[in-house]
C-alpha positions in Angstrom: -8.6 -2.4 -3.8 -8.0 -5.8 -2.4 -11.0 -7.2 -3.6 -10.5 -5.7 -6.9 -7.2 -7.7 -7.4 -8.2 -11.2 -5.5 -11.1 -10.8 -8.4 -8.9 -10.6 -11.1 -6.9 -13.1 -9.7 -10.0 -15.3 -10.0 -11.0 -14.5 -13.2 -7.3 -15.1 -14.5 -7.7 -18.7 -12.5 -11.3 -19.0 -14.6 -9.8 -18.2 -17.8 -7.0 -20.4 -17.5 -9.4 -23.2 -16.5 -11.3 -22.9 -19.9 -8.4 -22.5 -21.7 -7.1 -26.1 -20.1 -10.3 -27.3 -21.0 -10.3 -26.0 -24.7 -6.8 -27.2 -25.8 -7.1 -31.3 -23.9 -3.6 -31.6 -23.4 -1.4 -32.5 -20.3 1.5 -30.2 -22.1 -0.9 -27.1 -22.5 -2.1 -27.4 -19.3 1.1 -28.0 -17.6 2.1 -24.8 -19.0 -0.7 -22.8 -18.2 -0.4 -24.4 -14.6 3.1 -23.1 -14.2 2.3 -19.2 -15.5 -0.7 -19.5 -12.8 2.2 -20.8 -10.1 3.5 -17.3 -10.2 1.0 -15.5 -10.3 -0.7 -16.9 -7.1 2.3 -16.0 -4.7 2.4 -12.5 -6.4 -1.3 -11.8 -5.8 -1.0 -12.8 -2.2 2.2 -10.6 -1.4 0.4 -7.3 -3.1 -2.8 -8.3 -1.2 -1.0 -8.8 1.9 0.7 -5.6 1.8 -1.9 -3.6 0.7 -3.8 -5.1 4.3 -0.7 -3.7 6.3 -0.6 -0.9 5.1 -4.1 -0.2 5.8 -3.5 -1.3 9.1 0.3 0.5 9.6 -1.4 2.9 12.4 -3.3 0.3 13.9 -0.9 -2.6 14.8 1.7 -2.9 17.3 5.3 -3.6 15.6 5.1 -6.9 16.8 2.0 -8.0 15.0 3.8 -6.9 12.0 6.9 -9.4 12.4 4.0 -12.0 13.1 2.4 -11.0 10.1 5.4 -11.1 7.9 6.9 -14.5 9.6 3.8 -16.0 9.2 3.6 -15.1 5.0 7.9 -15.9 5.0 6.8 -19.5 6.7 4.2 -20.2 4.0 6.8 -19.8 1.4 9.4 -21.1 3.0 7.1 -24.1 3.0 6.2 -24.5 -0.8 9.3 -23.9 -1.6 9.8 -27.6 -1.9 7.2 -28.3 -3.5 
């Protein structure tokens, strides 16, 4: 299932690419830039919990704070971008 959705997330990224390419304009593809802004972050949270969950009876708690610290962290970090 993770595969499946990091694959559509790529073709969205390859779709929105030709499209940047077919209309030549900074406005266009400013636009399409910010509607592929949100759906990065969104791809990797679903992604990443899908992977915990897999791994919920493998992992100690504490791996799981690690896990989730680490993904708050990379956030945290674009969020001034």
């Amino acid at each position: 299932m993770m595969g499946l959705i990091r694959m559509l997330s790529g073709t969205i990224e390859i779709i929105a690419a030709m499209l940047i390419l077919h209309f030549k304009t900074v406005e266009t593809a400013f636009k399409i830039n910010a509607i592929l802004a949100l759906i990065g972050p969104t791809v990797l949270i679903i992604v990443t919990s899908l992977g915990l969950v897999g791994l919920a009876d493998q992992l100690p708690l504490s791996r799981f704070i690690m896990i989730f610290l680490g993904v708050f962290l990379i956030f945290f970090g674009l969020k001034g971008i």
